[in-house]
C-alpha positions as CSV (number, residue, x, y, z in Angstrom):
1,X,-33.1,-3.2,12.1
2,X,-35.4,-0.1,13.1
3,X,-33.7,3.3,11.3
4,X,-32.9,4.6,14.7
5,X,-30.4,1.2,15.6
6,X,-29.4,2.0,11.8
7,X,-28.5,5.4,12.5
8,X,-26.2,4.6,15.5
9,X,-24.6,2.2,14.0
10,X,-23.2,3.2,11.1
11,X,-22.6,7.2,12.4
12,X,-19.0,6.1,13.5
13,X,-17.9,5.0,10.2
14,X,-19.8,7.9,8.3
15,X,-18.1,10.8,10.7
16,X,-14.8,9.0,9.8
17,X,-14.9,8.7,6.1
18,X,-15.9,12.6,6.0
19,X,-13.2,13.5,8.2
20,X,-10.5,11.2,6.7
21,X,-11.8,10.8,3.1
22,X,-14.5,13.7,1.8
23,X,-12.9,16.8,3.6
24,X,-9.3,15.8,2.0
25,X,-10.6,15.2,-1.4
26,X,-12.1,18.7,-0.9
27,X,-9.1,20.7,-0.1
28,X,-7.5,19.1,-2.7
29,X,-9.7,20.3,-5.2
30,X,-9.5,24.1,-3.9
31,X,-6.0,23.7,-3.6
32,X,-6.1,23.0,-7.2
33,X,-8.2,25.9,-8.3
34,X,-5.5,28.0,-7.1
35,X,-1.9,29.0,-7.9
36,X,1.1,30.3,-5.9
37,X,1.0,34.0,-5.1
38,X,4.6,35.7,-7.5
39,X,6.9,37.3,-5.5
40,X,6.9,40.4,-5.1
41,X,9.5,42.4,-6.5
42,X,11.0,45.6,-5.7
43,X,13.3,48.0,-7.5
44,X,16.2,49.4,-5.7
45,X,19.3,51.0,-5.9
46,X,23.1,49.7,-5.5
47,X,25.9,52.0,-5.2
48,X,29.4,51.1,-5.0
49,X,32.6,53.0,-5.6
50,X,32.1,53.2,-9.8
51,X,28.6,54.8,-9.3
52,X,25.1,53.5,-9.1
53,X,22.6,50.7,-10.5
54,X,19.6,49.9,-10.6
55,X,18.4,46.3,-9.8
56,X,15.2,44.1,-8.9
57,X,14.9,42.0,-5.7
58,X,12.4,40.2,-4.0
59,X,11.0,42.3,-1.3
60,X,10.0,38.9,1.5
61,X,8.3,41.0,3.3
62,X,5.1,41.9,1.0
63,X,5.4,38.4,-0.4
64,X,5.5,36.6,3.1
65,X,2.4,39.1,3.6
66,X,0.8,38.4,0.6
67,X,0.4,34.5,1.2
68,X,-0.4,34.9,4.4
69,X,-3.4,36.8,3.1
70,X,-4.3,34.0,0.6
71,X,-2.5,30.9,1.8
72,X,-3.7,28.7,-0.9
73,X,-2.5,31.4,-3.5
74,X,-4.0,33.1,-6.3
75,X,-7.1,31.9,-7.8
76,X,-7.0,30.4,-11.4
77,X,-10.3,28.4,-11.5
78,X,-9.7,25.6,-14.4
79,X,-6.7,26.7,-15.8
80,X,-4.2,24.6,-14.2
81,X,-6.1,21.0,-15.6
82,X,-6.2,22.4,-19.0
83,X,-2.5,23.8,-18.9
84,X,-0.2,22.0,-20.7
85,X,1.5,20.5,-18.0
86,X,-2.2,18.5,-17.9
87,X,-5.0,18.0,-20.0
88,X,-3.5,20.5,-22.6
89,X,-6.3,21.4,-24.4
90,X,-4.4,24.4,-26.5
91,X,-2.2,22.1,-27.4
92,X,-4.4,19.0,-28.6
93,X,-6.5,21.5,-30.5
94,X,-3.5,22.9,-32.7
95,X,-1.8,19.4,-32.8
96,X,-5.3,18.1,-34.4
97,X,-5.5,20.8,-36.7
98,X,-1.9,20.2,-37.9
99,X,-1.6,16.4,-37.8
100,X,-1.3,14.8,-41.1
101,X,-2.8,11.5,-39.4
102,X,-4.5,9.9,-36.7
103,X,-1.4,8.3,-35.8
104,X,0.4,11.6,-36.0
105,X,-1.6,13.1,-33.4
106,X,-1.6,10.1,-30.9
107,X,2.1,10.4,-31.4
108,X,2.6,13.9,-30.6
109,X,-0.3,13.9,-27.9
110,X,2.1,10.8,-25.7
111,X,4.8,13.5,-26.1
112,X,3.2,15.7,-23.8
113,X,4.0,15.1,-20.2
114,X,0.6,14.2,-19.0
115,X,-0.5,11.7,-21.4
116,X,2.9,10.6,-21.6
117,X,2.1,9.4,-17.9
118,X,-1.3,8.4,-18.6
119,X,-0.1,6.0,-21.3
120,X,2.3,4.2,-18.6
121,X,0.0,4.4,-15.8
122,X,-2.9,2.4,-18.1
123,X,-0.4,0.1,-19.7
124,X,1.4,-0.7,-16.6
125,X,-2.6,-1.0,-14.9
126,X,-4.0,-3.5,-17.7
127,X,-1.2,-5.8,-17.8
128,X,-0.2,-5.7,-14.3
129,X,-3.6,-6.5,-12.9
130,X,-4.7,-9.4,-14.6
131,X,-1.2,-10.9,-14.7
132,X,-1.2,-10.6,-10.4
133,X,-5.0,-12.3,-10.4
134,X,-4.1,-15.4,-12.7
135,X,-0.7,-15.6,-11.2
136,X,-2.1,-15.9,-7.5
137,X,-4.8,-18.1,-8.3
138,X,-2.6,-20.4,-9.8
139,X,-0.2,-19.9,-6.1
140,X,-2.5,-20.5,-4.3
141,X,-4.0,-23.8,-5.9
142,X,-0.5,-25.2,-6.3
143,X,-0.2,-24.2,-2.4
144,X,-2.6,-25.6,-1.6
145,X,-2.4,-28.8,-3.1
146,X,1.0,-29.6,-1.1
147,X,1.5,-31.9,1.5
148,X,0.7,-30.1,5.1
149,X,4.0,-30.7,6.1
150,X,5.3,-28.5,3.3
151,X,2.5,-26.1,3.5
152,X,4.0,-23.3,6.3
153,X,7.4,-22.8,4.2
154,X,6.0,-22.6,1.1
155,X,3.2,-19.6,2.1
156,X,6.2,-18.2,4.2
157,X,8.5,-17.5,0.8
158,X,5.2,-17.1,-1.1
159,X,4.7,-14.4,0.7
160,X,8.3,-12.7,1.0
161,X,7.7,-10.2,-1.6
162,X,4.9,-8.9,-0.2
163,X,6.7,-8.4,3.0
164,X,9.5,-6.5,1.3
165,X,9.3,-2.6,1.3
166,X,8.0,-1.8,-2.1
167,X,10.7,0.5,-2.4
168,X,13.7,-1.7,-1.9
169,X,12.6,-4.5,-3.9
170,X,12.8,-1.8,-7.0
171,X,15.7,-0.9,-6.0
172,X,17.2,-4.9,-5.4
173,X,15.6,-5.9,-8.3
174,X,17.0,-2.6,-10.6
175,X,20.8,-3.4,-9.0
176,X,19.9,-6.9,-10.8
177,X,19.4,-5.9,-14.1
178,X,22.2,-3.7,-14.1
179,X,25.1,-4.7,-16.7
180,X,27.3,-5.8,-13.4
181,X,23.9,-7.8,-12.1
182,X,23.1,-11.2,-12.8
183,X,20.2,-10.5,-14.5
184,X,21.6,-7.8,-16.7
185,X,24.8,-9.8,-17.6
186,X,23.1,-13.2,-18.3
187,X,21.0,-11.1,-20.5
188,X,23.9,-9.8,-22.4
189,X,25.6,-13.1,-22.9
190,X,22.4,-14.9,-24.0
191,X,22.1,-12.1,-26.9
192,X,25.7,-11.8,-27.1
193,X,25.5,-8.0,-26.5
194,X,28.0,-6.3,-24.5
195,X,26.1,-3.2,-24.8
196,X,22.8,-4.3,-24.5
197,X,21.3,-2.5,-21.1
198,X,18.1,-2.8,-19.9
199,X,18.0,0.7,-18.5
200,X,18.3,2.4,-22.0
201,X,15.4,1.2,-23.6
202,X,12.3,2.4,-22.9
203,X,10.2,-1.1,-23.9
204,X,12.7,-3.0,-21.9
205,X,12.1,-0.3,-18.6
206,X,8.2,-1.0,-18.8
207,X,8.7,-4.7,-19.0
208,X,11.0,-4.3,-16.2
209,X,8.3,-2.3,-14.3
210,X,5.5,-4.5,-15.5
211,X,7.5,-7.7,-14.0
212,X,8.1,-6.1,-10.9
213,X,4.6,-5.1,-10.2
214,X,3.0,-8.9,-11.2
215,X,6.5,-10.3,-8.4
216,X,5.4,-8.1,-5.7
217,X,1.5,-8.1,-5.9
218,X,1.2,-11.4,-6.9
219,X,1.2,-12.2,-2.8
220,X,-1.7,-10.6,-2.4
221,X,-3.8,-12.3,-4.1
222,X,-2.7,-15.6,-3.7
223,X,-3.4,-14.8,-0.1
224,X,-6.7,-13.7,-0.9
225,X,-7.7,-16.8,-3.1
226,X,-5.7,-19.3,-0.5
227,X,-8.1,-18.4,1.9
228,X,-11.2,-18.4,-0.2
229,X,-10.2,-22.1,-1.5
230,X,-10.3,-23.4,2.3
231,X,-14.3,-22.4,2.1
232,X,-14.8,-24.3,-1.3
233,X,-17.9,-27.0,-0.5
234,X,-16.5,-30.5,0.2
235,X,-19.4,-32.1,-0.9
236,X,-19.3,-30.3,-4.5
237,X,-16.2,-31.4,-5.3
238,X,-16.3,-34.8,-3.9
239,X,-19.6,-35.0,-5.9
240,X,-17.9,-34.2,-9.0
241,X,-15.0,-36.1,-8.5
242,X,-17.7,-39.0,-8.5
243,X,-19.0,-38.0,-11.5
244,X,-16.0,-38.4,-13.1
245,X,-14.9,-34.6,-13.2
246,X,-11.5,-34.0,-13.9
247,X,-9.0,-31.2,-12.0
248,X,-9.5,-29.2,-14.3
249,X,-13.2,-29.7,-14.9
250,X,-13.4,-29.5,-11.0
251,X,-11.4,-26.2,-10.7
252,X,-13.8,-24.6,-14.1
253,X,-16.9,-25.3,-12.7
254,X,-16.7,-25.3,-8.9
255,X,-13.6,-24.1,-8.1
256,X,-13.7,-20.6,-10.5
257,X,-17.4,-20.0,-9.7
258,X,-17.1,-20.1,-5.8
259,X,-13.9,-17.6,-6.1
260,X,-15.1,-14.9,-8.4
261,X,-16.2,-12.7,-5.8
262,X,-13.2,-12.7,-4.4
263,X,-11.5,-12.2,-7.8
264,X,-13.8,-9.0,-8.5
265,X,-12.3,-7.8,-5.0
266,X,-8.7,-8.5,-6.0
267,X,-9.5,-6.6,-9.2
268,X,-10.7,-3.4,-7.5
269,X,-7.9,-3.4,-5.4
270,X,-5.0,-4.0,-7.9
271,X,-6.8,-1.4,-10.3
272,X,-6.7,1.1,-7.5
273,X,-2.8,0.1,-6.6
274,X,-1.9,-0.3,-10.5
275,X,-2.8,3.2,-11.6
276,X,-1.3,5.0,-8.4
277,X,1.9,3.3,-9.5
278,X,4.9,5.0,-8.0
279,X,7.6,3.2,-6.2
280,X,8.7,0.9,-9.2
281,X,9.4,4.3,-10.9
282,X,11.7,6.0,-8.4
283,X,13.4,2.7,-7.7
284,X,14.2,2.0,-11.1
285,X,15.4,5.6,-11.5
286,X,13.1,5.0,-15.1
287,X,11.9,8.8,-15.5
288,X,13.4,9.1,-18.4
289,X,11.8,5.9,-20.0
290,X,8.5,6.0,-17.9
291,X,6.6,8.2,-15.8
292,X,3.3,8.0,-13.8
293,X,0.9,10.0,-12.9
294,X,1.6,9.8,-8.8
295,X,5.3,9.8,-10.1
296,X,4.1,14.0,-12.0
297,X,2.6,14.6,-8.4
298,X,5.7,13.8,-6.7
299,X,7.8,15.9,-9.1
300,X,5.3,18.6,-8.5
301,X,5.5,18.7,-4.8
302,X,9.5,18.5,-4.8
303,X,10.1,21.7,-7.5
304,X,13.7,22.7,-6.9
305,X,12.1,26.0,-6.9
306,X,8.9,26.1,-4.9
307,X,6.0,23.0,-4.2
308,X,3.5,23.7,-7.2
309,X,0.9,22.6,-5.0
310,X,-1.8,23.7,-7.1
311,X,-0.4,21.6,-9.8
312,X,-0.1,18.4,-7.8
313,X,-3.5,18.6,-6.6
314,X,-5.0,19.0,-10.0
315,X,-3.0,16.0,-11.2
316,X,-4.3,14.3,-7.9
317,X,-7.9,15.1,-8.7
318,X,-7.4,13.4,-12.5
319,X,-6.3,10.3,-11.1
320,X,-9.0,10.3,-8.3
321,X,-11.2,11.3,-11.2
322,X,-9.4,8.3,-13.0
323,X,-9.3,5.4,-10.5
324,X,-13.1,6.0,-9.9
325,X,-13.4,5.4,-14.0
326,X,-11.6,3.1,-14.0
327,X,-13.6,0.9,-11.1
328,X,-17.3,2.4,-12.4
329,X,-18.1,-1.1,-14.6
330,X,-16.8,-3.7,-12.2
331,X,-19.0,-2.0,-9.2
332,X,-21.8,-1.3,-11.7
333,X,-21.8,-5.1,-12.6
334,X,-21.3,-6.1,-8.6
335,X,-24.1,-3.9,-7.8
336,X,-26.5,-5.3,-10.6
337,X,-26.0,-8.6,-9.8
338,X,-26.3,-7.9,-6.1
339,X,-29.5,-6.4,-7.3
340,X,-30.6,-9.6,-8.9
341,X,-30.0,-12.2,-6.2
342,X,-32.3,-9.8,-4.1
């Protein structure tokens, strides 16, 4: 294709991933350079019948004026990431120079709030995704291998918890496992625990999460590897079967091969969906047990006081920073091999 055709042709998509991608991850990351303007704060003078006092107030019209001047608020360059609402770096140093162990420090680094929310996020992330790609493979063969007839119902409540809002299958799912729900009292009566609640214990709240995340992305992916198995070669596996292959020998070495593209591209995606994990966490009402780092974000940007923008987008910037870590050795590995077939 002559560089000119090139150039033409893929203009459209470049102009819209600046506009809708680059430009937003770049206001972001001003945003989170800077931090909300204080009020301002005036000192005036009350009298009423007993005599006189003195008191502050906010004076709204020099602070109004104030952020209008600097709408993104008052520069703080890296502060805000190495606060200790974030990467705490004050705090890890003393807690390193104080911990009697290893395990000492690891422990009182999860107590802080952002590694608190890292330590969910990844957990939730490497179980989750995995779980969701062997689970839908093993859908979608078992779909597959039904009888036509039986084939549109089953793919229809295959898919139903994919086409349930995220949301409200937490929040279905969490009215379950309450100690009224079915889940919740079977529970109890299987360990013969009246008090036994699957809301009060933190390991019990990220297996709860964890389940919900494999139930609901699980769809996906079968979807994904459904399709992929209608493009397996005929011939291969009628030429194996010949050979005296077995199922599973047929599904190890023709089967798995063919698909494995498509299971790197399930991968990226549930990587990318894992660790912005939110929904489950609201639904469940499990902040208390488990938070994320899109749940922090959300916090952040609903303050009872003001939105701590700055702090949201800083947050928003380490999981960017994050997901992209996270995905650097699968596209590395996709990109060498590319490199190799060429």
């Amino acid at each position: 294709m002559p560089h000119r055709t090139f150039f033409w042709f893929v203009l459209p998509s470049v102009l819209a991933m600046i506009v809708f991608i680059a430009l937003p991850i770049a206001s972001v990351f001003m945003q989170s350079l800077h931090v909300a303007h204080d009020r301002v704060m005036v000192e005036v003078e009350n009298c009423g019948p007993f005599g006189c006092k003195k008191e502050m107030q906010v004076d709204a019209a020099a602070t109004e004026a104030l952020r209008r001047a600097e709408p993104l608020g008052q520069f703080a360059g890296l502060s805000i990431y190495l606060n200790r609402n974030h990467l705490a770096t004050g705090e890890l140093a003393q807690m390193w120079s104080g911990a009697s162990s290893l395990g000492a420090f690891l422990s009182s680094m999860f107590a802080l709030p952002f590694y608190k929310a890292l330590l969910f996020t990844l957990a939730y992330t490497f179980v989750v995704t995995p779980f969701v790609i062997v689970l839908g493979f093993a859908i979608a063969l078992a779909v597959n291998a039904v009888p036509r007839v039986l084939k549109g119902p089953t793919i229809f409540f295959s898919l139903l918890p994919m086409i349930i809002t995220p949301l409200i299958g937490s929040l279905v799912l969490f009215w379950m496992i309450d100690a009224n729900g079915v889940i919740g009292a079977t529970i109890q009566r299987l360990a013969n625990d009246p008090n036994l609640s699957l809301k009060a214990s933190a390991p019990l709240t990220w297996i709860m999460l964890m389940v919900y995340g494999i139930w609901h992305s699980a769809p996906f992916a079968f979807v994904v590897f459904y399709a992929g198995l209608q493009t397996v070669p005929a011939d291969t596996l009628e030429s194996a079967m010949i050979d005296g292959a077995s199922r599973w020998e047929r599904i190890r070495y023709v089967v798995i091969p063919h698909l494995a593209p498509l299971a790197t591209f399930v991968g990226l995606i549930q990587l990318m969906d894992n660790f912005r994990v939110f929904e489950p966490v609201v639904g469940f009402n499990a902040e208390a047990h488990a938070t994320s780092l899109s749940w922090i974000i959300y916090n952040d940007l609903k303050n009872q006081g003001e939105p701590l923008y700055g702090s949201a987008a800083a947050t928003s910037m380490l999981t960017i920073f994050g997901v992209a870590l996270l995905l650097s050795p699968v596209l590395v590995r996709t990109w060498c091999d590319f490199s190799r077939k060429r």
